[in-house]
N, C-alpha and C positions, 0 to 999 in steps of 0.2 A: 318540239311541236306540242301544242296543248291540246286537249282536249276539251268543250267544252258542252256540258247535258243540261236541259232545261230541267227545273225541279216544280216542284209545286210550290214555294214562296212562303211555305209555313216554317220553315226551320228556322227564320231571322227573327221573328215573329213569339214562336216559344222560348228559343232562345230569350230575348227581348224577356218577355214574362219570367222567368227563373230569375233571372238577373235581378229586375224587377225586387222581389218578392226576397232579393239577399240585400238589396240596398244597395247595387252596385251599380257599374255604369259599361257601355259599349261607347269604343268610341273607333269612328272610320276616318280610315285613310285613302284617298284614290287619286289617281296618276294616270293619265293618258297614254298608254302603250306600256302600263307598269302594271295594269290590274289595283284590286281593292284589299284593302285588308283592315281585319277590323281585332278591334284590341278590348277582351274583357278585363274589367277590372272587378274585386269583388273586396269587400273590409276585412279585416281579421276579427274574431270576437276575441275579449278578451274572458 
């Protein structure tokens, strides 16, 4: 059984910004009775 808590909406959002500001990317995945999931990706420096 899952649990599930309402949040305030800013955490995808700064998230999002950080990401942002490395040059990186988020990318979502979602599925009907499977839930969301979401994939950061960020570069290496060399």
């Amino acid at each position: 059984q899952r649990e599930y808590k309402k949040g305030l909406g800013v955490g995808l959002f700064i998230t999002s910004q950080i990401v942002k500001m490395h040059s990186g990317k988020i990318k979502v995945s979602s599925a009907p009775a499977k839930g969301t999931s979401f994939t950061i990706e960020l570069p290496l420096r060399e």
